[in-house]
C-alpha positions in Angstrom: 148.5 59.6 104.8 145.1 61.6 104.0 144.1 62.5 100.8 142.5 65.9 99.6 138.9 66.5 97.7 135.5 67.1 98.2 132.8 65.3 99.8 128.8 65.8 98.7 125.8 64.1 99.7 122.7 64.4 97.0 120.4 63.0 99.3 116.3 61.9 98.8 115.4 65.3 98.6 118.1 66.8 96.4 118.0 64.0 93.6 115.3 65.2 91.6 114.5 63.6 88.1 117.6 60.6 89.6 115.6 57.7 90.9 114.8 54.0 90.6 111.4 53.9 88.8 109.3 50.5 88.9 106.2 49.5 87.1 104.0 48.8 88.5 104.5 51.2 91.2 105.7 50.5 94.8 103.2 51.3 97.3 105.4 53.8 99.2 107.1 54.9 96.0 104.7 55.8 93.6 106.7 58.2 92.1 110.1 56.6 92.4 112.7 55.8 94.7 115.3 59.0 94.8 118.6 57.9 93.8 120.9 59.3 96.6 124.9 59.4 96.8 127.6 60.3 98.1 130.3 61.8 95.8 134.0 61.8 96.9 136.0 64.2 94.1 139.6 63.0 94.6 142.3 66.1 94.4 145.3 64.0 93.8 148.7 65.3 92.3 149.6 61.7 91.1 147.4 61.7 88.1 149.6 63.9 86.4 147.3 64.3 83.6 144.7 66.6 85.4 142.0 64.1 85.1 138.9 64.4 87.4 138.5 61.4 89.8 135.4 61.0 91.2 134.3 57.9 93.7 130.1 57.6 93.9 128.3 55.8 96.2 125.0 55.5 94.3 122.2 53.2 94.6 124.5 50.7 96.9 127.0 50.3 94.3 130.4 52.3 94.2 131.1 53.8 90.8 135.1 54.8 89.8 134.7 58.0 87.2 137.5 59.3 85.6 137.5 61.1 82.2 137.9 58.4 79.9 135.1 56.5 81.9 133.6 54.9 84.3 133.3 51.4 86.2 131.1 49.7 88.8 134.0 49.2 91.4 131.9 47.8 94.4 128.7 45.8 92.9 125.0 47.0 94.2 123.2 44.8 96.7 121.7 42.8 93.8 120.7 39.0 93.5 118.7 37.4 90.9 117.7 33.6 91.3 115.6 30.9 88.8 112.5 30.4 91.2 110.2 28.5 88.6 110.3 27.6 84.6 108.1 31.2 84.4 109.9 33.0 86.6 113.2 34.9 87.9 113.6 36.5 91.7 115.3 39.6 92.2 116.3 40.9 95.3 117.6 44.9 95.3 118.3 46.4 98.3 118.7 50.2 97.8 120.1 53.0 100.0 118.4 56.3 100.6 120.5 58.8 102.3 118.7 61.3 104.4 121.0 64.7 105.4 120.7 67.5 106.8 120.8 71.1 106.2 124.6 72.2 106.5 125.9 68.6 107.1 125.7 68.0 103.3 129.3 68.8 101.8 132.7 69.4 102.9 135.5 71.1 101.3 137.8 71.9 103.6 139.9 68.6 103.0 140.7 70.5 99.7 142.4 73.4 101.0 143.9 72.0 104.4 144.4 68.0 104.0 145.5 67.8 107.6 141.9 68.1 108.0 140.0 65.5 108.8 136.7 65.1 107.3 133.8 62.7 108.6 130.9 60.8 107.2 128.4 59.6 110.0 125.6 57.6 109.4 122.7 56.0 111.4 119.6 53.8 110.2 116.5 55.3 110.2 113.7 52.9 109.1 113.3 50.9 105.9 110.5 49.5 103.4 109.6 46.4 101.8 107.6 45.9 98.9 107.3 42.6 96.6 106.0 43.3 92.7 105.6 40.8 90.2 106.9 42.8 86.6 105.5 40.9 83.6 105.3 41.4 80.1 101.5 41.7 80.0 101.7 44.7 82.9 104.0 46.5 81.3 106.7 45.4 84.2 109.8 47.8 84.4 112.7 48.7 86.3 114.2 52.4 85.2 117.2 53.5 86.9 117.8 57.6 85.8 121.3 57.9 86.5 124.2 59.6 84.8 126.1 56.6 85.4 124.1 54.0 83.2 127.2 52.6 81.8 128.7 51.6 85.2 125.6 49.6 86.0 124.7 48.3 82.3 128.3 46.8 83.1 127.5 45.5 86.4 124.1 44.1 85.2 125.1 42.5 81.7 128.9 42.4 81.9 129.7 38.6 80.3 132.3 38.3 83.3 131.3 40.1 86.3 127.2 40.6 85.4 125.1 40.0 87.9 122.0 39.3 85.4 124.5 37.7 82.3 123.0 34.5 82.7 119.5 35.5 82.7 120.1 38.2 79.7 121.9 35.6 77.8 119.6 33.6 78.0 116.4 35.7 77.0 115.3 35.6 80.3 115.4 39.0 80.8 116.8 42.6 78.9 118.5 45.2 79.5 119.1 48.3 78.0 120.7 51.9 78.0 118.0 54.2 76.7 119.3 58.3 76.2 115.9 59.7 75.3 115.3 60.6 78.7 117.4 63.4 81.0 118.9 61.9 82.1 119.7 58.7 80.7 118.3 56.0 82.1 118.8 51.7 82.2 115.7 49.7 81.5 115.4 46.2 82.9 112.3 44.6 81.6 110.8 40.9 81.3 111.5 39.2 78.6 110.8 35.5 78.0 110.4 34.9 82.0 108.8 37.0 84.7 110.5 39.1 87.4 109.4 38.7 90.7 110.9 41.7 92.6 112.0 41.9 96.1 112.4 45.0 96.8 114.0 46.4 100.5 114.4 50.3 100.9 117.1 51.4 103.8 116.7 54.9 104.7 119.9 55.7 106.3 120.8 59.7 107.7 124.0 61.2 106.6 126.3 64.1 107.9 129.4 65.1 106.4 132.6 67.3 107.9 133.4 67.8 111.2 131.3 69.1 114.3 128.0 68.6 116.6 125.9 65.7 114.9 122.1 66.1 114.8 119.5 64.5 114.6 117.9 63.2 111.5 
C-alpha cells in the first residue's frame, strides 16, 4: 500500500539562515554548515483529527512533527566519548544534500497515490575538520533549526540523550536559545573541553520520477 503527501528537498543552497554554526570556524565552513532536509508531509485519512504530519530528514537525524509536537525519531550520527580528565570527543557526521533545479519537490503522490514517487541519491565528496571548542575561545556549536526541541531531546533527554551523561555531569551544556530567527541549540564547554570531529557528506538528491542528472 502507498501513501499520499509531499516530498521537498531544502538543500545547501535553499537553507539560508538554517545551519550548523561552530566557533571557532571550520576551514571550509566559515560561515556555517547549511542545514539541508528532506521533508515528507504525510496526507493520511487515518488521523481523523486533520493534524499535519510531517517526517524530516535534517542534519542526519529523522524528526516526527505533528501538531502537538515533535520528536527525534531516528537519532543524528552523533558520538561523544571521555578522552582525557580535560576533555570530551565528539564525533558529528552531517549530511548536506545537493539538488537540482526541478528535481527538488514532488506532489504528484498527493493527487494520484498510484504514483510512485522517487528519491535518488549519490555521494559526492565530503570534508573533515577537527576543532578544539574551549571555554577560553569562546567554543560553540549552534544548530539554527526550527526543530530545536527534537534535538535538545535527542541531546539531553535523561533516557535516550546522547550527551546526558556529559550534561549531567557539568561536562558540557546545552541550551535552547529563541533570540535568534530562528531558534537555535547552543552546545558549549562547560567544565571539560570539546574536541570536535567533525565529517561533512555532501550527498546529491533528486526527487519524483524521470531522467536523473547529474549533480
Amino acid at each position: 500500500m502507498g501513501a499520499t503527501g509531499t516530498i521537498n528537498l531544502i538543500d545547501k543552497n535553499d537553507a539560508g539562515d538554517y545551519k550548523i554554526y561552530v566557533q571557532p570556524v571550520p576551514v571550509d565552513f566559515p560561515s556555517g554548515i547549511p542545514l539541508s532536509s528532506i521533508i515528507y508531509s504525510a496526507a493520511n485519512a487515518y488521523y481523523l483529527d486533520g493534524s499535519d504530519v510531517n517526517y524530516i530528514l535534517e542534519g542526519g537525524g529523522i524528526i516526527l512533527k505533528q501538531s502537538d509536537g515533535e520528536v527525534m525519531k531516528v537519532l543524528p550520527a552523533i558520538n561523544a566519548f571521555n578522552k582525557t580528565i580535560n576533555t570530551i570527543e565528539i564525533y558529528f557526521d552531517i549530511p548536506l544534500l545537493k539538488g537540482v533545479p526541478g528535481k527538488k519537490f514532488d506532489q504528484s503522490p498527493y493527487s494520484n497515490p498510484d504514483k510512485i514517487s522517487y528519491i535518488r541519491t549519490n555521494y559526492t565528496r565530503y570534508y573533515q575538520d577537527e576543532i578544539l571548542l574551549t571555554p577560553g575561545n569562546n567554543g560553540r556549536i549552534y544548530i539554527y533549526t526550527d526543530h530545536t526541541n527534537a534535538w535538545n531531546h535527542s541531546l539531553v533527554n535523561d533516557t535516550i540523550g546522547l550527551f546526558w551523561e556529559y550534561y549531567d555531569n557539568g561536562y558540557l551544556n546545552v541550551e535552547i536559545d529563541e533570540s535568534t530567527t530562528p531558534y537555535r541549540l547552543v552546545i558549549t564547554p562547560d567544565s571539560k573541553n570539546i574536541n570536535l570531529k567533525l565529517t561533512v557528506v555532501e550527498i546529491g538528491v533528486q526527487i519524483g520520477p524521470g531522467i536523473v542528472q547529474q549533480t
